[in-house]
C-alpha distance (Angstrom), angle and dihedral (degrees) to the residues before:
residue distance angle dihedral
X1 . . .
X2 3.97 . .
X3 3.75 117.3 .
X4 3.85 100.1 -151.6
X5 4.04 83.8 -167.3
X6 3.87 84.3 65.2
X7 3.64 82.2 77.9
X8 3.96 108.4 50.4
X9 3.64 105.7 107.1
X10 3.86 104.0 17.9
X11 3.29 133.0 117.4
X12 3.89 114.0 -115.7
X13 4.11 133.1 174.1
X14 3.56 118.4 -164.7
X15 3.68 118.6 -178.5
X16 4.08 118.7 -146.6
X17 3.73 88.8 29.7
X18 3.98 87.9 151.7
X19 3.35 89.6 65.2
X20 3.62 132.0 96.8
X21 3.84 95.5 -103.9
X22 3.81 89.2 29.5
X23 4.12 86.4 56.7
X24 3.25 90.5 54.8
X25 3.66 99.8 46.9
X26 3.80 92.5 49.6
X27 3.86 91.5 56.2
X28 3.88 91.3 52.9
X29 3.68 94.6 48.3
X30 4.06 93.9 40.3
X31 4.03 86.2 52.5
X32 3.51 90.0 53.7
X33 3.50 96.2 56.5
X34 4.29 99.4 -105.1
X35 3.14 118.9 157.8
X36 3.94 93.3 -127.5
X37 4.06 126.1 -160.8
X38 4.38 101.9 -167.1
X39 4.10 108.9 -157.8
X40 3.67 114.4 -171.6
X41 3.94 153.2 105.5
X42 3.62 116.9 -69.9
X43 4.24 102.9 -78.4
X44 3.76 110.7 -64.9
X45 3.66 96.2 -127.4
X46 3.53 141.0 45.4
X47 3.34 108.9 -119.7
X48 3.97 91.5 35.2
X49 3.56 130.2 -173.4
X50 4.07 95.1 -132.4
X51 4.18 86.4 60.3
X52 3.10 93.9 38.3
X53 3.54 96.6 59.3
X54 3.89 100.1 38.0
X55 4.10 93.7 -130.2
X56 3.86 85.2 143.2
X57 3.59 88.7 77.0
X58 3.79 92.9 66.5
X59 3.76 105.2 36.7
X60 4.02 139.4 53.1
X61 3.53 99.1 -98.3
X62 3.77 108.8 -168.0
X63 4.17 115.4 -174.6
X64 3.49 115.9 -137.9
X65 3.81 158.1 106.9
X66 3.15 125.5 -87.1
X67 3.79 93.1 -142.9
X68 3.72 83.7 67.2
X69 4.06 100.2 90.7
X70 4.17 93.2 -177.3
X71 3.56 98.7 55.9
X72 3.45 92.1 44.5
X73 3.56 92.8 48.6
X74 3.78 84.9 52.8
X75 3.62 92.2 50.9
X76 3.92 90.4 56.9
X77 3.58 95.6 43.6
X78 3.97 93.1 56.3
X79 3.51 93.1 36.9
X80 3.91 105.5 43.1
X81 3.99 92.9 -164.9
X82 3.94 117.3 -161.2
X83 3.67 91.9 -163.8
X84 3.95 122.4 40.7
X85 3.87 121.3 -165.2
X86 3.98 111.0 -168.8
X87 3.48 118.0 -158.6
X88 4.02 111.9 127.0
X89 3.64 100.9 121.9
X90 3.89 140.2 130.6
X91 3.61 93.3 -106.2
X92 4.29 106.7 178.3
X93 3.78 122.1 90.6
X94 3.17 103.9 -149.6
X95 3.88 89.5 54.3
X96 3.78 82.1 53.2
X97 3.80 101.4 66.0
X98 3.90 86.0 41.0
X99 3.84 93.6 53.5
X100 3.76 107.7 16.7
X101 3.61 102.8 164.4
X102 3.79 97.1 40.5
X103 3.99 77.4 56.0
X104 4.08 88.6 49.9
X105 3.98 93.2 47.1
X106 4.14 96.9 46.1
X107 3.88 96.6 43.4
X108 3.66 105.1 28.5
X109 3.54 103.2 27.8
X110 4.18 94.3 34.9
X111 3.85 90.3 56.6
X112 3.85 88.6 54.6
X113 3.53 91.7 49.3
X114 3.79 90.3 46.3
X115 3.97 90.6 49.1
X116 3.77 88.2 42.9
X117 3.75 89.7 58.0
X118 3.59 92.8 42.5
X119 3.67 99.5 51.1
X120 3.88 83.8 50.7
X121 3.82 98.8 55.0
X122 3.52 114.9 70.3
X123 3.66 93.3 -167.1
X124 3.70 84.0 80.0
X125 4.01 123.5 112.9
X126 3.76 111.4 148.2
X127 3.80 127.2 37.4
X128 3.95 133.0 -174.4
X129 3.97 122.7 -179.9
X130 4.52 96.3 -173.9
X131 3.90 103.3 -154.6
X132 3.36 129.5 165.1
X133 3.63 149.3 -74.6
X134 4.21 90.4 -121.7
X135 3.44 97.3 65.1
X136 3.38 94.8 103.5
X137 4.07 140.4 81.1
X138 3.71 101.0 -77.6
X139 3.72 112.8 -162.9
X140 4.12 93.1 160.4
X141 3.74 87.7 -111.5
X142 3.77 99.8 150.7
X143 4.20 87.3 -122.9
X144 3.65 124.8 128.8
X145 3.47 115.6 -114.9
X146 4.59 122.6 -117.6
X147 3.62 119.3 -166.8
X148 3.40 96.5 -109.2
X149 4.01 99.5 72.0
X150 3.74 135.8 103.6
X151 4.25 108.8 -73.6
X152 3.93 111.5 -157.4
X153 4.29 100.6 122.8
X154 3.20 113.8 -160.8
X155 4.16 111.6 -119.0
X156 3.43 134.5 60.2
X157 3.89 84.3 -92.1
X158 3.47 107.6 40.9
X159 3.59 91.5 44.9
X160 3.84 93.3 51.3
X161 3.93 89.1 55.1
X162 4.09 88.6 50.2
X163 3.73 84.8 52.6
X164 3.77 89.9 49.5
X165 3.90 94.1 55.5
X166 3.84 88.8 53.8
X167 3.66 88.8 49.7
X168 3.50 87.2 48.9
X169 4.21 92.9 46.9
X170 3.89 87.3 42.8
X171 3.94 95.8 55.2
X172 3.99 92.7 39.5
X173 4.58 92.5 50.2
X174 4.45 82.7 38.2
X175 3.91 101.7 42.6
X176 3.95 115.7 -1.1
X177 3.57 108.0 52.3
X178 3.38 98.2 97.2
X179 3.82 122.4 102.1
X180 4.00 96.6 -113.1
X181 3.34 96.8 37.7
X182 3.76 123.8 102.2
X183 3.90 121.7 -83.5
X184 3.32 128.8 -126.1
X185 3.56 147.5 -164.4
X186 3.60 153.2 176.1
X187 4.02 132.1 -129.3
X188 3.44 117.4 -172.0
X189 3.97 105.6 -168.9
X190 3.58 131.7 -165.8
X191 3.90 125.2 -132.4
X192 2.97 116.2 -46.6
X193 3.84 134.3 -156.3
X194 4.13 144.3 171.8
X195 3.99 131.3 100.4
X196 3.23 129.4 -18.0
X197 3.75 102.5 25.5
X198 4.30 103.0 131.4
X199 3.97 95.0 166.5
X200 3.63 122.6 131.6
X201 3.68 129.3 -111.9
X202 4.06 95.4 24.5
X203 3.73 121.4 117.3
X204 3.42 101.7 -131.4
X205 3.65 99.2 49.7
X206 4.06 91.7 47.3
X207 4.06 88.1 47.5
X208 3.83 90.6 59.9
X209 4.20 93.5 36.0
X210 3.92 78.8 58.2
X211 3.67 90.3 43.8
X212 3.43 98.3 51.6
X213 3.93 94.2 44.6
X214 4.10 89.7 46.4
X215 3.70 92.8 -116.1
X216 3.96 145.9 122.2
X217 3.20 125.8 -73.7
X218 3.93 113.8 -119.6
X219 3.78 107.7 -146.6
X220 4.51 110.3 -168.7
X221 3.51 88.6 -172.3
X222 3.83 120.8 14.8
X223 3.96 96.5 170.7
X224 3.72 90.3 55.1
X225 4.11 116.0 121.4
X226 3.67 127.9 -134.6
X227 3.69 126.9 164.0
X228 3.64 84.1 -133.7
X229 4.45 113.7 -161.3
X230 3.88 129.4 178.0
X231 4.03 108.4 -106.6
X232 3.70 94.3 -106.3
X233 3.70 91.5 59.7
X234 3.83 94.9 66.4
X235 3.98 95.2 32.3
X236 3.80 95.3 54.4
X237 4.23 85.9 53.8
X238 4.41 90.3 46.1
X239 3.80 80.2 55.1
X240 3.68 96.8 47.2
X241 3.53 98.6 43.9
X242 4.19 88.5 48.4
X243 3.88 82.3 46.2
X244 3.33 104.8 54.1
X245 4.26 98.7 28.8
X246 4.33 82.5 60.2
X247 3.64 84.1 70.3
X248 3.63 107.9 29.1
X249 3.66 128.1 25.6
X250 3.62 89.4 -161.6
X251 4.22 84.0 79.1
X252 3.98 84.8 62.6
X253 4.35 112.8 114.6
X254 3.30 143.0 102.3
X255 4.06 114.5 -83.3
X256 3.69 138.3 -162.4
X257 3.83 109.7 -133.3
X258 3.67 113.9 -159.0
X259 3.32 148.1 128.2
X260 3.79 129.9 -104.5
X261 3.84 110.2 -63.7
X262 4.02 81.4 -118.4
X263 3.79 91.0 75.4
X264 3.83 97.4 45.6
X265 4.00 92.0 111.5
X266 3.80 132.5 164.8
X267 3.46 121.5 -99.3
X268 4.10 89.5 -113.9
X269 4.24 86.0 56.7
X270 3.23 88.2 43.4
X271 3.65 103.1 50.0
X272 4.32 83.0 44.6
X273 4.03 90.2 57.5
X274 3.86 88.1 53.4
X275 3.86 98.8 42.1
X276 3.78 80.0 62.7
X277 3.32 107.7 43.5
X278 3.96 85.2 48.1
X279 3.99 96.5 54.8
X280 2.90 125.0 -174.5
X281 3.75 106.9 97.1
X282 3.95 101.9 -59.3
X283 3.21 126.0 151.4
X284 3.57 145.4 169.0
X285 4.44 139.1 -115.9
X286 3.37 130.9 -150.8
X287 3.62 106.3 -136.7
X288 4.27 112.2 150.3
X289 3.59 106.3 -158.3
X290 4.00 91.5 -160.7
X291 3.57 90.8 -118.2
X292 3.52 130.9 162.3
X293 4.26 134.8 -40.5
X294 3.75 100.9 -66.2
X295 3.80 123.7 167.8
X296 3.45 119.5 -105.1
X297 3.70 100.6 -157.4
X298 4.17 122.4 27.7
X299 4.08 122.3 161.0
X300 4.11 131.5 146.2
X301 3.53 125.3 -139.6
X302 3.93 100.8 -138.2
X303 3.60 98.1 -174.4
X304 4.24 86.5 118.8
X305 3.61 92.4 59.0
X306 3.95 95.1 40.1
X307 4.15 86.2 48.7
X308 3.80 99.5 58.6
X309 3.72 101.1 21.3
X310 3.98 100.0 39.8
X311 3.86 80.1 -136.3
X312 3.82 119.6 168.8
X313 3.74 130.7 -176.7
X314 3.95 108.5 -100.6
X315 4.01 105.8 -175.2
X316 3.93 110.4 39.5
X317 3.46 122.5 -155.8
X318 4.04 94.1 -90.2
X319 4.38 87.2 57.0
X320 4.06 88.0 41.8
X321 4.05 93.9 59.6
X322 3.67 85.6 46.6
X323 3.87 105.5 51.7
X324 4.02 82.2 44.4
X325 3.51 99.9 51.8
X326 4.11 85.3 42.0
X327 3.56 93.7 53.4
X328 3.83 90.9 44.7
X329 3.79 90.2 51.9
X330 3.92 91.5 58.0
X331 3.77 91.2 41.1
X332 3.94 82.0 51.8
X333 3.83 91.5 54.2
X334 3.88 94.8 46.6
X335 3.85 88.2 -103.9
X336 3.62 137.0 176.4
X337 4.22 94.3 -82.6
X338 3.77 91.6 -179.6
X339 4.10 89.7 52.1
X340 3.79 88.9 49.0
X341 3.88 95.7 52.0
X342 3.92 92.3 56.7
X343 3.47 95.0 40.9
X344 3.78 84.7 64.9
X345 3.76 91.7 35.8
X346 3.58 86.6 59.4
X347 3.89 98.4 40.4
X348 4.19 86.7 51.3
X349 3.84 97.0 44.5
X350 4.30 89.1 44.4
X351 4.32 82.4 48.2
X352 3.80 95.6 47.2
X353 3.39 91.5 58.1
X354 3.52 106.5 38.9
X355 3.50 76.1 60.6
X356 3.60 103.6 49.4
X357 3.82 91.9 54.1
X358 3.83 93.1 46.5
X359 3.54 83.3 59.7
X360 3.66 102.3 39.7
């Protein structure tokens, strides 16, 4: 079970911290009382969830690329993290096929210059590189994928983040298999959704654009399947794995993390589970734009990560339209955002364990 207090007092770097998941992240760790150093791009969007929510105030927030190996270097030296979080990436596919080797550079050559820095900095005990659930060999079979099968995804962006595991594998068999040096991991997540997320070309973020505006949804691909998971359900495992690996390499792998195979919907059900949640007359269109290669079919089997973490999901897909449509309603009404994250931060950590102790 993660111990959040584990946290108060250390010294954590998380790259892509101005990023929806990153936002998120930095709010957990910053309530816990880490001393947090944020590496990234400017925010992604405009509006974005890290200005929106004023975290920048309480961390070192340095601005730059991740491409750029001496200012990140710098960035390590000064702050001499013991726990790294990795997440700066170009993370949308269709952005992918339209800049492929800006997609190469960021998540291939970024997670180099992240191990690069981390193999340099001694100060260094924990490491997790979060992924993606489309690094593997997607032949649309319907089959949920284990850790232990072929990666090669398919687009410029999937493909990038299979690279970036065997970057990760590479470094860890070349330069971390010692038994004092750092460990490391990999998490490879599946979609995930709840407030704050402004990116283009992602369903939930174009349902409540439409919401907001009072107009249809437009769907590309409503058979399309996602195991689809509210942020805090992937977050709470990166921390757990970091957690747990600081003390005992033997917590070190690579890990699926996904949500029940129950809450792997299509984008159409999807989209129908929000349109009534929302109210107020919304709806959604079918209208494929015959874009881009996309993957028909995409689920994890997470029966590693429930086998040596006793992990369970906490918010199913039902509780993750909720909180997001919640959280969009206050950002709607010009809200406190920052109030609304750790109300759900709360609610989630007061769930998880409820649910831990039912089970133990």
């Amino acid at each position: 079970m993660l111990d959040l207090a584990f946290y108060k007092d250390k010294r954590v770097l998380v790259t892509g911290h101005t990023g929806f998941k990153g936002a998120w992240l930095t709010e957990i760790l910053v309530k816990a009382g880490a001393k947090v150093t944020g590496y990234s791009l400017e925010a992604p969007t405009s509006p974005s969830l890290f200005e929106l929510s004023g975290i920048k105030k309480d961390i070192n927030s340095v601005i730059g690329d991740i491409r750029d190996y001496e200012l990140l270097k710098k960035t390590f030296e000064e702050a001499r993290p013991q726990i790294v979080f990795h997440l700066a990436a170009q993370p949308i596919v269709r952005t992918s096929y339209e800049e492929p080797r800006y997609t190469f550079e960021t998540n291939v050559m970024g997670t180099v210059n992240v191990l690069e820095c981390v193999r340099n900095t001694d100060s260094v005990k924990s490491f997790l590189n979060v992924t993606t659930d489309k690094v593997y060999l997607n032949r649309d079979d319907d089959i949920a994928f284990k850790e232990d099968m072929p990666l090669d995804g398919y687009d410029p962006y999937s493909n990038s983040k299979s690279c970036s595991e065997l970057v990760t594998h590479s470094y860890l068999k070349s330069f971390f298999s010692a038994p004092e040096a750092a460990a490391v991991s990999t998490a490879r997540a599946g979609n995930v959704i709840g407030g704050g997320d402004f990116a283009r070309d992602r369903l939930v973020p174009d349902c409540v654009r439409a919401a907001m505006k009072k107009r249809e949804i437009v769907i590309r691909n409503p058979r399309a399947t996602r195991p689809f998971q509210h942020v805090l359900e992937p977050l709470w495992v990166y921390l757990e794995i970091a957690q747990k690996q600081y003390s005992d390499k033997k917590f070190a792998g690579w890990y699926n993390v996904g949500p029940d195979l129950s809450d792997s919907k299509s984008a159409g059900d999807l989209a129908t589970m929000f349109c009534d949640v929302w109210g107020d007359g919304l709806k959604w269109v079918d209208q494929s734009d015959g874009g881009p290669h996309e993957a028909a079919f995409l689920r994890l089997d997470c029966a590693k990560l429930k086998k040596i973490f006793g992990w369970k999901s906490i918010w199913h897909i039902d509780r993750a339209i909720k909180e997001t449509v919640e959280w969009s309603r206050v950002y709607a009404a010009k809200g406190d955002i920052r109030a609304e994250m750790d109300r759900e931060i709360r609610a989630y950590e007061d769930d998880a364990e409820s649910a831990y102790y039912k089970i133990h």
